[in-house]
LOBA-347940 format. One record per residue (C-alpha): x negated, y negated, z; residue in one letter. Coordinates in pm, whole numbers, padded with zeros to 5 digits, always signed. Each point is the difference from the previous one (the first is absolute). Layout:
BEGIN
XYZa...
//
This chain:
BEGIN
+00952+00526-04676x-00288-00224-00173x+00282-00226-00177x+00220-00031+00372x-00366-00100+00214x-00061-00274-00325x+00362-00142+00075x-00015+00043+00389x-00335-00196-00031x+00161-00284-00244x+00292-00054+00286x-00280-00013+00318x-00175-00277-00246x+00257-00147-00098x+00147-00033+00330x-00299-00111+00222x+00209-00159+00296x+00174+00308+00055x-00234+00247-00049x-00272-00213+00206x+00288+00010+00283x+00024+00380-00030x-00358+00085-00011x-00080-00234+00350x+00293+00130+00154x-00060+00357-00096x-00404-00023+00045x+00054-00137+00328x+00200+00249+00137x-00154+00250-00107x-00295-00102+00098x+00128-00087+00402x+00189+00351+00007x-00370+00182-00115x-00170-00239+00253x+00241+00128+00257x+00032+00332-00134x-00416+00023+00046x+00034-00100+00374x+00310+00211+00079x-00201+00288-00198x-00295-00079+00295x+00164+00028+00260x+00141+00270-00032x-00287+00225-00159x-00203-00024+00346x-00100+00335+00143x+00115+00127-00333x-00330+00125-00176x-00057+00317+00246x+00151+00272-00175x+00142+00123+00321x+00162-00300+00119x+00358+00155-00016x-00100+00262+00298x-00286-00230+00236x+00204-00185+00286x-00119-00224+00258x+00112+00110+00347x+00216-00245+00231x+00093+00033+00338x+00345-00106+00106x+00112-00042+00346x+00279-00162+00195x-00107-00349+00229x+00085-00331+00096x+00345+00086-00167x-00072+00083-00358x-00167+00295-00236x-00430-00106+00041x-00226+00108-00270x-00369+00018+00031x-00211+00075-00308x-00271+00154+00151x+00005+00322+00226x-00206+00233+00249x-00272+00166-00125x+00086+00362+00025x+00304+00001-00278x-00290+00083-00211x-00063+00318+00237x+00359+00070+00006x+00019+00000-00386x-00153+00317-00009x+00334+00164+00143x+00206-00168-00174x+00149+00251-00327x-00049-00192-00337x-00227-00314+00121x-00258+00032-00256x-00265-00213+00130x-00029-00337+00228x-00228-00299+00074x-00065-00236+00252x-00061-00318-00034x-00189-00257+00268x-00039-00342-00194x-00189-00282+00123x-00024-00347-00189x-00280-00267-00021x-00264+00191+00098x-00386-00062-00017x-00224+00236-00230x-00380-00035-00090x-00251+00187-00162x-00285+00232+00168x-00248-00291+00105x+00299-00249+00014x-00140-00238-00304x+00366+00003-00102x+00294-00058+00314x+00312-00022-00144x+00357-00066+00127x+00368+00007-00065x+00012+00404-00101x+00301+00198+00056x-00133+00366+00144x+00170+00277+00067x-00064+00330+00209x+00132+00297-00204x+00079+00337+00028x-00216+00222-00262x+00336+00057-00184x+00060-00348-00086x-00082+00114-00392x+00193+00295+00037x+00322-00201+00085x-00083-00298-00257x-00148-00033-00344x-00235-00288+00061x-00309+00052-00244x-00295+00048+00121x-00272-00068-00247x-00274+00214+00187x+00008+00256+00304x+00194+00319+00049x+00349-00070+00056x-00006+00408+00181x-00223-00147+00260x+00055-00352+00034x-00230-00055+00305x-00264+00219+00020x-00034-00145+00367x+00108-00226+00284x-00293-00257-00121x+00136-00010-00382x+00208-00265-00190x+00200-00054-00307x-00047-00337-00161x+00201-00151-00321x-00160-00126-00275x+00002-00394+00099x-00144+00079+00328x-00277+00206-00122x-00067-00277-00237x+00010-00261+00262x-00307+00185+00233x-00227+00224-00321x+00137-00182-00280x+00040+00218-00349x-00286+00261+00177x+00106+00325+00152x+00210-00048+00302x-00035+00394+00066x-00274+00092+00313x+00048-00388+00050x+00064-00100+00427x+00270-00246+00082x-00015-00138+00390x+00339-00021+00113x+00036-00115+00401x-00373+00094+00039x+00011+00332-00150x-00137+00157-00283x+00187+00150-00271x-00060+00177-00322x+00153-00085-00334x+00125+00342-00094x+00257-00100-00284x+00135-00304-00243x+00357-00087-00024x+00150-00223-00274x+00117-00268+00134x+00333+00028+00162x+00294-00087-00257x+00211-00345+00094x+00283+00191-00032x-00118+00248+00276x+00116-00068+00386x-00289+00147+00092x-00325-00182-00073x-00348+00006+00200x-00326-00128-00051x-00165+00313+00162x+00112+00377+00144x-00105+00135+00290x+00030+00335+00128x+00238+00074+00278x-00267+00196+00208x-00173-00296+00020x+00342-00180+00201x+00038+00274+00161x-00357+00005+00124x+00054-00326+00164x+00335+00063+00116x-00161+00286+00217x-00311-00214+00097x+00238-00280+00145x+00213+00238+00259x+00276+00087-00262x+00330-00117+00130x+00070+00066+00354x+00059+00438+00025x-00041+00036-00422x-00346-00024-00076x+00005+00041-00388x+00188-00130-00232x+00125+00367-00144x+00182+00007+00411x+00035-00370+00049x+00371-00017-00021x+00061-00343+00124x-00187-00187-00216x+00200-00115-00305x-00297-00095-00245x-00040+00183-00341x+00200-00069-00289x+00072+00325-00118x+00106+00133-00312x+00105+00340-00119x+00053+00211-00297x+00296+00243-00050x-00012+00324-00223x+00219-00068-00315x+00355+00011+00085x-00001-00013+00384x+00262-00225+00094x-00165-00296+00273x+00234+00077+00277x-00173+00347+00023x-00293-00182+00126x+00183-00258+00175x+00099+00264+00231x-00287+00192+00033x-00196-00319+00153x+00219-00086+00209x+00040+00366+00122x-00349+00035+00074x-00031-00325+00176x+00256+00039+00221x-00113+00347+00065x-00366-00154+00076x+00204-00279+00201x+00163+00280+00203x+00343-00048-00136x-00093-00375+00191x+00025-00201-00337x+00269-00230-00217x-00247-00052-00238x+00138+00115-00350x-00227-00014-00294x+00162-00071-00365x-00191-00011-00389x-00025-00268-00203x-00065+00073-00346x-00325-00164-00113x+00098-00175-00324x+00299-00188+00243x-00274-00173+00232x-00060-00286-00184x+00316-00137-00061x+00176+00169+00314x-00141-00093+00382x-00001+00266+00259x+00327-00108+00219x+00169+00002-00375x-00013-00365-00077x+00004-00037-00382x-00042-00312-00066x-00280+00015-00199x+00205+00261-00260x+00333-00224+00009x-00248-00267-00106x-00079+00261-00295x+00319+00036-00061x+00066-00368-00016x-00281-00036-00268x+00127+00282-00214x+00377-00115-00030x-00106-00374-00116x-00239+00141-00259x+00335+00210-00136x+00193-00332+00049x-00235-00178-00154x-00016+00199-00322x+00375+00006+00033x+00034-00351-00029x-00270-00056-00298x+00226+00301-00165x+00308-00233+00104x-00142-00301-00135x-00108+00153-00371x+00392+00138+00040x+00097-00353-00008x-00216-00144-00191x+00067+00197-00298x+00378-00015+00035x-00076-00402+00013x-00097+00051-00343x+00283+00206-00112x+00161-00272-00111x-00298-00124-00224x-00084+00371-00148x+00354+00036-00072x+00044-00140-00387x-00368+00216-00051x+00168+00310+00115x+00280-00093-00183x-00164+00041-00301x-00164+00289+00068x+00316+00200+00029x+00153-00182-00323x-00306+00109-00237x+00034+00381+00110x-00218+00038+00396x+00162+00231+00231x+00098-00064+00377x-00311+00278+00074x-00269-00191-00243x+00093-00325+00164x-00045+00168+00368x-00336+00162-00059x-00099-00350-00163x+00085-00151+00330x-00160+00259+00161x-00331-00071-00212x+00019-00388+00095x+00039+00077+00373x-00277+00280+00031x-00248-00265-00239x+00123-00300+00260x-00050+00222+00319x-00369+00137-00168x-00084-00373+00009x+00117-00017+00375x-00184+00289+00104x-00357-00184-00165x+00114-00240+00186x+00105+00168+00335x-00411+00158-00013x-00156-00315-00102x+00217-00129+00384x-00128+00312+00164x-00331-00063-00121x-00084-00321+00069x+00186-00017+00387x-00095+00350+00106x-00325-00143+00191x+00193-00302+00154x+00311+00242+00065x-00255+00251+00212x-00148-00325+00163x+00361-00048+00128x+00088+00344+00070x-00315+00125+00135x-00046+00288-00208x-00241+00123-00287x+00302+00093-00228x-00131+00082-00397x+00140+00062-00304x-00196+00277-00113x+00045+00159-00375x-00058+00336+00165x+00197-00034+00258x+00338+00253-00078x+00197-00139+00299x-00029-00388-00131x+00117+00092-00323x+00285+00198+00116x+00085-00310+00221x-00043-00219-00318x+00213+00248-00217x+00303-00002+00210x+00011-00380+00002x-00028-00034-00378x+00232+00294-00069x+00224-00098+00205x+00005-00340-00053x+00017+00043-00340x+00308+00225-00023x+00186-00263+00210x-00109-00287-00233x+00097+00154-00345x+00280+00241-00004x+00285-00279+00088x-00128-00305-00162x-00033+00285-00335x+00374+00103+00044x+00113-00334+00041x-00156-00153-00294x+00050+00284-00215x+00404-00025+00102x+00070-00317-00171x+00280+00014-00269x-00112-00187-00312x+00335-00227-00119x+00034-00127+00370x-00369-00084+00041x-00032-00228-00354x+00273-00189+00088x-00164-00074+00394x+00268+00222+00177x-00208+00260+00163x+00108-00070+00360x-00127+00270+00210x+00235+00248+00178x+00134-00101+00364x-00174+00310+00100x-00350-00136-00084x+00046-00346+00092x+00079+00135+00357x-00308+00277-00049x-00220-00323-00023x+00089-00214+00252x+00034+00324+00220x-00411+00026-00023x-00070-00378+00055x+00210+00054+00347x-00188+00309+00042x-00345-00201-00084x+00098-00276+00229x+00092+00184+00306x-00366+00178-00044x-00102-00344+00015x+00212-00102+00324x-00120+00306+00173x-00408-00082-00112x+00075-00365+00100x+00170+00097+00369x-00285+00278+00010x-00326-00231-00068x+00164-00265+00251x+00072+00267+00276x-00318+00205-00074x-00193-00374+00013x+00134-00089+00358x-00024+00364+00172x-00424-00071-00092x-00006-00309+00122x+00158+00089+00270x-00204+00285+00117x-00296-00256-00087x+00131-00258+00235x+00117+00250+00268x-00078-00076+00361x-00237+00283+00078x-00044-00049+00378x-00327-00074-00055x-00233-00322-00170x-00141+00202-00226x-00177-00331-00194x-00365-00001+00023x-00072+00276+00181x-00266+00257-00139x-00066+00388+00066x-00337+00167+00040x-00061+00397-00010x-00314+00044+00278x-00184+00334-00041x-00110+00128+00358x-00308-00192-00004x+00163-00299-00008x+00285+00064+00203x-00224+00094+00298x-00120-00320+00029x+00344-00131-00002x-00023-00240+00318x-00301-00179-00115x+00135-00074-00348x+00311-00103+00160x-00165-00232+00234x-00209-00139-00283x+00283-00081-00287x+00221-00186+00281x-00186-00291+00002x-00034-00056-00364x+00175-00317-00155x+00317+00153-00208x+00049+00288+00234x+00300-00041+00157x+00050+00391+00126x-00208+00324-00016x+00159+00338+00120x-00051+00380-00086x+00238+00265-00101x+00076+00354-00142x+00242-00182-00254x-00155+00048-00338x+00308-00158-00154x+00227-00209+00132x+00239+00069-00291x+00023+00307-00031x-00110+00167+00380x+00112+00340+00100x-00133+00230+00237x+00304+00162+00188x+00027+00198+00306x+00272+00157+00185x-00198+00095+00318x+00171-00275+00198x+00199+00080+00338x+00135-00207+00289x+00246+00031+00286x+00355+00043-00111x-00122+00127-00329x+00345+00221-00119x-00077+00344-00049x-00058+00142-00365x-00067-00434-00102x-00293-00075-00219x-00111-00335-00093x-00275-00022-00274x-00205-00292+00123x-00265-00194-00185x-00305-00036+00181x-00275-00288-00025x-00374-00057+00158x-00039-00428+00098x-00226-00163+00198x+00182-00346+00219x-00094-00145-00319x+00180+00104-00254x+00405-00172+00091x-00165-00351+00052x-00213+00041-00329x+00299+00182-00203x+00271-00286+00119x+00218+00263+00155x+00254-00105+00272x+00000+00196+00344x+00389-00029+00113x-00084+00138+00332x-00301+00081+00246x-00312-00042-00127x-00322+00096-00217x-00282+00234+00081x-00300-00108+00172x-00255+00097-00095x-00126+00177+00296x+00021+00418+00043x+00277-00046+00185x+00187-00034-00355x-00040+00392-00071x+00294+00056+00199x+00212-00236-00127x+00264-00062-00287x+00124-00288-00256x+00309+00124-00219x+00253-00162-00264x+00340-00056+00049x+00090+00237-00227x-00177+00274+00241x+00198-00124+00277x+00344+00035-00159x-00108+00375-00133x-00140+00088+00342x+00336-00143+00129x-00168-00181+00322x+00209-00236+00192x-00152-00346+00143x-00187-00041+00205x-00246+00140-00316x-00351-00120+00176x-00132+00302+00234x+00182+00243-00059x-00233+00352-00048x-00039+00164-00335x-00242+00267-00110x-00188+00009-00329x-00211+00289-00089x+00075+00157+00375x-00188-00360+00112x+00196-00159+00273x+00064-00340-00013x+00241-00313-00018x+00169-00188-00196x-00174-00368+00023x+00100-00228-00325x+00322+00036-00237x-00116-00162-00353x+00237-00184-00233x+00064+00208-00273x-00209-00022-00300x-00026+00148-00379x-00339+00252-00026x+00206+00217-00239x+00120-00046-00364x+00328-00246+00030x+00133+00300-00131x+00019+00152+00343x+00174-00165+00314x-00247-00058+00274x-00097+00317+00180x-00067+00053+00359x-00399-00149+00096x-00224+00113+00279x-00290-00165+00099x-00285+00103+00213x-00393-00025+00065x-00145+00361+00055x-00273-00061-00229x-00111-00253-00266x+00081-00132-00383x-00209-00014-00248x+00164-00244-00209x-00040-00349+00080x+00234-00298-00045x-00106-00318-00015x+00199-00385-00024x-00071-00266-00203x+00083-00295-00156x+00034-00129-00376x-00302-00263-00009x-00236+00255+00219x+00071+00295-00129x-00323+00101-00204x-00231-00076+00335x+00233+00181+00144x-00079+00299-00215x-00363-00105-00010x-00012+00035+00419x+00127+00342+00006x-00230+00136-00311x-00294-00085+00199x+00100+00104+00350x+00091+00335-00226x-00308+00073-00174x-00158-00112+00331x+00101+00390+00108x+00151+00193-00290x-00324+00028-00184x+00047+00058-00374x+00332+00083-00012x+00181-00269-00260x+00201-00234+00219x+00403-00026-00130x+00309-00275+00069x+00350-00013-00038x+00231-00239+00062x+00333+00117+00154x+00203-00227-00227x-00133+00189-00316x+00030+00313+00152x+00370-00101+00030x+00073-00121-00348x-00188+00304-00136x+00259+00241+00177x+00271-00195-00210x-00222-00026-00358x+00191+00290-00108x+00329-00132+00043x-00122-00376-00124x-00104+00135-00307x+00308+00206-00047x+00203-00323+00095x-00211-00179-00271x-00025+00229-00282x+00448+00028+00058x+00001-00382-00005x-00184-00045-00326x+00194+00350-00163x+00354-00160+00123x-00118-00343-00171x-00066+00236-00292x+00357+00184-00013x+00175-00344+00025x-00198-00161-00294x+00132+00285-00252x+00321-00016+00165x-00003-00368-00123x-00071+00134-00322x+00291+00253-00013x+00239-00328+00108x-00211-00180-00279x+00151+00282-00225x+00375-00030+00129x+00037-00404-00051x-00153+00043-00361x+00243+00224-00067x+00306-00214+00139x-00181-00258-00218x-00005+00143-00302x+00355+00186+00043x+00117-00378+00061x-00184-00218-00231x+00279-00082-00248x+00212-00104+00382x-00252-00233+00121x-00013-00188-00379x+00324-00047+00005x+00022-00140+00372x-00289-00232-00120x+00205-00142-00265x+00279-00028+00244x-00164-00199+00168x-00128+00242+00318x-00288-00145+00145x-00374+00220+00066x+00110+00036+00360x+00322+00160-00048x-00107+00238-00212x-00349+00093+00208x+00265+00052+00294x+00272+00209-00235x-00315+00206-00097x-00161+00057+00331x+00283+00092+00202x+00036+00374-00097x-00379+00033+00062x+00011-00159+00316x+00342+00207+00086x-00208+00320-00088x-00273-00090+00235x+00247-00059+00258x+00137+00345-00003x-00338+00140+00016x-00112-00218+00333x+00343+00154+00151x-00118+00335-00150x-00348-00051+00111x+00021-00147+00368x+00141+00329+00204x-00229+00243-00190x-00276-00235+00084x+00096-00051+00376x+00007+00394+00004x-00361+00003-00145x-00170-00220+00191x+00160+00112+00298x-00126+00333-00084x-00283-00079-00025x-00078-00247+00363x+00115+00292+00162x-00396+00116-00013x-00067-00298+00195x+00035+00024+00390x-00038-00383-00033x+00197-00160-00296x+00167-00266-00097x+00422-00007-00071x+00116-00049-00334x+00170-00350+00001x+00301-00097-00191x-00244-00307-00125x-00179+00223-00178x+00253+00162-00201x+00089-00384-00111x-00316-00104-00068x-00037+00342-00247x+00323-00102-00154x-00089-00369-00073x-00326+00124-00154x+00174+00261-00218x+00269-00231-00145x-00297-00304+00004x-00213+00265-00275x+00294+00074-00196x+00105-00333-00046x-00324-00135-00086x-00008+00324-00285x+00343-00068-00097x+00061-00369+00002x-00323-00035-00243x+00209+00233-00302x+00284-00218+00100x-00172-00351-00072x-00116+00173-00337x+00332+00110-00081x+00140-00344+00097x-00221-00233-00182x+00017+00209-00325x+00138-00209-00331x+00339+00136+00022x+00006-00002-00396x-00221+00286-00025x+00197+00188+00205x+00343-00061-00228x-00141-00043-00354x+00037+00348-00106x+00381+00004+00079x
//
C-alpha cells in the first residue's frame, strides 16, 4: 500500500494540469452538493427535535364553499373539551398567537415592542419538548397573572439577573415570570417571545360578552381562533381522531354542521401549507436532486478525465504488465491514485464550505453550521464522499487496468465502441442537466419578476402602516385632522388590515335574498374608514365610497370576486345583504385586488364600518417621505404615551412575503451556474480525449496542407453534435419541470418557445468556447512532434 500511495503521488505531481482539473472539479462539487445537502437537511429537520413528533398533529378544519374543499388552520375552542372523549387522544393544546406586541417591565423603565405572545393551554409542555431552563413544567402557570419568558426576552427587561418573581406589563396588566424557556429553535414553527396562560384569554373573552349565546371559549363554537395541536397514544392511526372531532362537533352543532376536521402531522407543517400546497417541499426536492446531479457530474467529469489520459498512461501500464504486475495490482493502484486525488478534493471541498458558509447563510437566510459534533452533518458529508468516490474510481480503475501491453507500445490502444459511446453518453447526459438549469434559472428569473411587477390593484409605493394601541386610536379624528395638512401627506385613512399581503380574516355568516339553500360563501371581511380606497389607489367600478357619517354602519363595499361567488345579477348597487344578522345594502363593488399571497386567486372581500381600525395607513411621496414619518411620530407620542412608536412600508411588507422564494430563486441561479461550469469540465475531458486519440490525424492533415480552421471545425463537430442531442434531450424534461413547478402560482408567467432557444444558444455558446480552445491547441501544434516517433 505505502509503495502504490508513493507512485499515485508521483503521477498527481507529475501531472499537475490534470490533477488540478480533477481536484476543482471534484472540490467544487462536493462542496455545492454539502452546501445543498446542509439546507435540504434544514428544512426538513423542523419540528423534528420533540421526541414525539411522529404522534402530535395540528388540527384542520375542512369544509365545502364557494366551490372548492376550504381549510382553516385554526378552530373553536372547545375541541380541547371534546378531546377528553375522544379514545386514544393523549393530550392537546391550544394555541392563541398574537405578533408585535408591546411588553415593559414593572415601573415601565423598559417598553419594548415587536414580541410574538402567545396564550397557552397549561399542557403546551406536555404536548412539546421546548426546554424550559427554570419553572415546573407539571404546573406551567401557577395562575391567570403568570408568564413564561425565553431566555432573550428575559435578557432584554433583567438582563443576566433572575427573571423568576420578576413582573412583565403586558396590555396594562401585571404578570409574573414563573419559568425560562430556551430560546425557541429556528427550525421550530412555533416560536414566541412570551407564554401566556389561557385563563388569562379566556378571562377577557368572558369580560367582553363572549360571542353572541357562547360565553366562554370552552362553549364558543363559532369562533375559529386557536391553533390547536394534539398528541396521539403510540400507534393510533390519525383518522381515529379525525372522526371523533368531527363527531362531537356536529353532535354539539346539532347534526347542523359540514365542518370536517382532518390532522396534519407536525413535522409536515413547514414544508406543506394547510389547503396542501407544497411548494415549499417541491422546492426541497428541487435542491436535493441538483446536489445528486451535481456530484454526478463532478463523478462524470473525473470519468472522463481519466479516460482522456488513457492514452498517455498507456505505454506506463504497458510496462507494468511486461515486468510481472497483475490486472488486480494495477486496479488497486488506480484505486490508490483516485482515493489520494479525491482526499485532496475533499480538503478542498471544506476549505469552499468554510470560507462561503457565512456569505451562503447571508443568501439563504439561515444560521446553517458545520459542526464537528454534529452526527447528522457528517452523515450528510459521508454519503457525498462515499458515494462520490465509488463512482469516480471503480471504472476509470478497470479501464486502465484493461489495457493489453503489445497493442499499447506500438500506440494502438483504441478504446472499445462500447466506451467511446459510454462517454459521450454522460457529456449528453451532463449537457441536458445543463439545458434544463439554463431553461429553469430563465423561467424561475421571469415568474419573480413577474410577481414583483404584478399589478396589485392597489399603489402600494410610499405608503406606510402604523399599529395604534387604544390610546391612540381613540383620538383617531384629531390625529387625522392634524396629519392632513402636512406637506408630503397626500392620504391618511384607518383600517383593521394589519397586512395588506398577507390579510385573512374569513367569515361565512353572509346571507341575502335568493341565497340557494345549503350555499356557503366564505367571505373576507375588512374595517375602512371613506379614506382608505382614495389613499390605497383602489378603483370603485360602481356606486360609491363610504361617508363617513353613521349612516355607513349599514352599508356594504365588496370585490368582484364576491359578486361572482354570491352570483348577484346587475343591477349590483342596493340590493340587501346581511352580515353578522346586520341588515344592510350593497353600496360600492371594488375592482378586484391582491391582499393574499399570489399564490391564491383573489377571494371574495367585504367591507364595512361597524367599528374602527387600529392600523393606520398613510401616503407619501419619495422626496417627503421622512417628514412624513416625522408628522405622524409626534402626533403618536402626542397620545400613546411610552409605548415605542413602529413603521412599515407596504412595499417591504410585499417583497418580504416573496424573500423566501427570492432567495431560493437566487441560491438555484448561482448552484445551476455551478453545475454548468463542471459540466464544461466533463466536455473539457471529452475533446482532450478526441485530441489525443487523433493527434497523429491532425499532423498529418497539417503536412497536407489542412489549414487551423479546418481542423478546429473537424474537431469540434462531434462535441457540438453531442451537445445537440442533449438540448433535444433536455428541452421537454425541462418544459415538464418548470411547468411543474408555475403550477404553485395562481399568477404565472407561460413558458415561451424563446426561452427554450435562448437555453440552447447558451448551452452550445459554453461548449464551444470549452471545446474550440483544445481545438486551437491541437491545431497550432508542430505537426513533427506528433509523427516523429513513427
Amino acid at each position: 500500500m505505502k509503495t502504490q500511495l508513493k507512485t499515485a503521488w508521483r503521477n498527481i505531481v507529475g501531472n499537475k494540469f490534470y490533477s488540478i482539473i480533477n481536484v476543482c472539479g471534484l472540490g467544487l462539487g462536493l462542496a455545492t452538493a454539502v452546501l445543498l445537502l446542509l439546507w435540504v437537511q434544514h428544512e426538513r429537520s423542523y419540528d423534528r427535535f420533540h421526541r414525539d413528533h411522529h404522534r402530535i398533529y395540528k388540527i384542520l378544519a375542512h369544509f365545502e364553499a364557494n366551490g372548492q374543499d376550504i381549510v382553516w388552520e385554526e378552530v373553536p375552542g372547545p375541541l380541547s373539551v371534546y378531546a377528553q372523549s375522544i379514545p386514544r387522544v393523549e393530550s392537546i393544546v391550544r394555541v392563541y398567537s398574537e405578533y408585535d406586541q408591546v411588553l415593559a417591565n414593572a415601573d415601565r423603565s423598559k417598553v419594548l415592542d415587536g414580541f410574538a405572545a402567545a396564550c397557552v393551554d397549561s399542557t403546551f409542555l406536555t404536548v412539546f419538548d421546548f426546554e424550559l431552563l427554570q419553572g415546573s413544567r407539571a404546573t406551567l402557570f401557577p395562575n391567570n397573572n403568570s408568564v413564561i419568558v425565553t431566555e432573550s426576552t428575559a435578557r432584554k427587561f433583567f438582563g443576566d439577573g433572575d427573571a423568576m418573581g420578576k413582573v412583565l406589563q403586558f396590555r396594562g396588566d401585571n404578570f409574573t415570570v414563573a419559568g425560562v424557556l430556551r430560546d425557541f429553535p429556528d427550525n421550530s414553527t412555533l416560536a414566541f417571545d412570551a407564554l401566556f396562560p389561557m385563563g388569562y384569554y379566556a378571562q377577557l373573552f368572558t369580560a367582553n360578552g363572549g360571542n353572541g349565546e357562547w360565553k366562554t371559549i370552552d362553549a364558543d363554537l363559532g369562533n375559529y381562533a386557536f391553533h390547536t395541536y394534539v398528541k396521539l397514544q403510540e400507534g393510533t392511526a390519525p383518522q381515529e381522531a379525525e372522526l371523533g372531532f368531527t363527531a362531537a362537533y356536529d353532535k354539539a352543532r346539532n347534526g347542523k354542521s359540514d365542518t370536517r376536521y382532518g390532522l396534519q402531522p407536525l413535522a409536515s407543517l413547514h414544508l406543506v401549507a394547510a389547503d396542501g400546497n407544497n411548494a415549499p417541499a417541491r422546492m426541497v426536492q428541487i435542491f436535493l436532486v441538483i446536489a445528486i446531479l451535481v456530484l454526478a457530474i463532478a463523478a462524470i467529469n473525473y470519468i472522463n478525465l481519466s479516460t482522456a489520459r488513457a492514452l498517455v498512461r498507456a505505454r506506463e501500464v504497458s510496462i507494468r504488465k511486461i515486468i510481472g504486475a497483475n490486472r488486480r495490482q494495477l486496479f488497486f493502484q488506480f484505486i490508490a491514485e483516485t482515493s489520494l486525488l479525491f482526499c485532496f478534493a475533499l480538503l478542498a471541498a471544506f476549505g469552499l464550505i468554510f470560507v462561503l458558509l457565512p456569505v451562503y447563510n447571508l443568501i439563504a437566510g439561515k444560521q446553517l453550521h458545520l459542526s464537528p459534533t454534529d452526527a447528522g452533518i457528517w452523515t450528510v458529508v459521508g454519503y457525498s464522499a462515499v458515494g462520490t468516490l465509488l463512482a469516480t474510481a471503480i471504472y476509470p480503475a478497470l479501464l486502465l487496468s484493461d489495457f493489453h501491453p503489445l497493442q499499447a507500445m506500438k500506440g494502438r490502444i483504441a478504446s472499445g465502441i462500447g466506451s467511446a459511446y459510454f462517454r459521450k453518453i454522460l457529456v449528453v447526459f451532463q449537457f441536458a442537466i445543463s439545458m434544463v438549469l439554463i431553461v429553469a434559472t430563465l423561467v424561475i428569473g421571469k415568474q419573480l419578476e413577474y410577481i414583483r411587477k404584478l399589478d396589485l390593484g392597489y399603489n402600494k409605493d410610499y405608503v406606510f402602516t402604523v399599529p395604534l394601541p387604544d390610546a391612540v386610536s381613540g383620538h383617531i379624528d384629531a390625529i387625522k385632522n392634524e396629519l392632513g395638512g402636512k406637506p408630503g401627506i397626500t392620504g391618511v385613512s384607518l383600517a383593521d388590515i394589519y397586512d395588506l399581503a398577507n390579510y385573512e380574516s374569513s367569515t361565512s355568516d353572509l346571507d341575502w335574498p335568493g341565497k340557494p339553500a345549503n350555499s356557503q360563501v366564505i367571505i373576507n371581511q375588512a374595517v375602512i374608514d371613506q379614506h382608505f380606497i382614495p389613499t390605497m389607489g383602489m378603483q370603485l367600478l360602481e356606486g360609491r365610497n363610504f361617508s363617513g357619517t353613521p349612516a355607513d354602519s349599514n352599508l356594504y363595499i365588496v370585490n368582484e370576486a364576491a359578486i361572482k361567488e354570491m352570483g348577484l345579477v346587475p343591477p349590483y348597487i342596493g340590493q340587501p345583504i346581511s352580515f353578522h344578522s346586520r341588515a344592510g345594502t350593497i353600496i360600492g363593488v371594488v375592482k378586484d385586488f391582491n391582499f393574499q399571497p399570489l399564490k391564491k386567486k383573489i377571494e371574495p372581500l367585504l367591507f364595512f364600518r361597524w367599528w374602527s381600525g387600529n392600523i393606520l395607513y398613510v401616503r407619501t411621496n419619495a422626496q417627503t417621505a421622512q417628514q412624513a414619518i416625522a408628522a405622524v411620530e409626534k402626533q403618536y407620542k402626542q397620545y400613546a404615551g411610552d409605548i415605542p412608536f413602529r413603521f412599515s412600508f407596504l412595499d417591504k411588507q410585499f417583497e418580504a412575503k416573496y424573500q423566501t422564494d427570492q432567495r431560493a430563486g437566487l441560491l438555484f441561479n448561482i448552484f445551476a451556474g455551478i453545475a454548468i461550469f463542471i459540466s464544461c469540465l466533463g466536455l473539457l475531458g471529452l475533446s482532450t480525449y478526441t485530441v489525443r486519440q487523433r493527434v497523429k490525424e491532425i499532423g498529418i492533415r497539417k503536412v497536407l496542407g489542412a489549414s487551423v480552421g479546418s481542423i478546429v471545425e473537424l474537431l469540434s463537430l462531434g462535441s457540438i453534435r453531442l451537445v445537440l442531442i442533449s438540448i433535444a434531450v433536455g428541452t421537454p424534461i425541462a418544459w415538464w419541470a418548470t411547468n411543474t413547478w408555475l403550477e404553485d402560482f395562481a399568477y404565472r408567467i407561460d413558458v415561451e418557445w424563446w426561452m427554450f432557444v435562448l437555453a440552447g444558444a447558451v448551452a452550445v455558446g459554453i461548449a464551444l468556447l470549452t471545446v474550440c480552445w483544445q481545438a486551437v491547441r491541437a491545431a497550432v501544434a508542430n505537426p513533427v512532434e506528433a509523427l516523429r516517433d513513427e
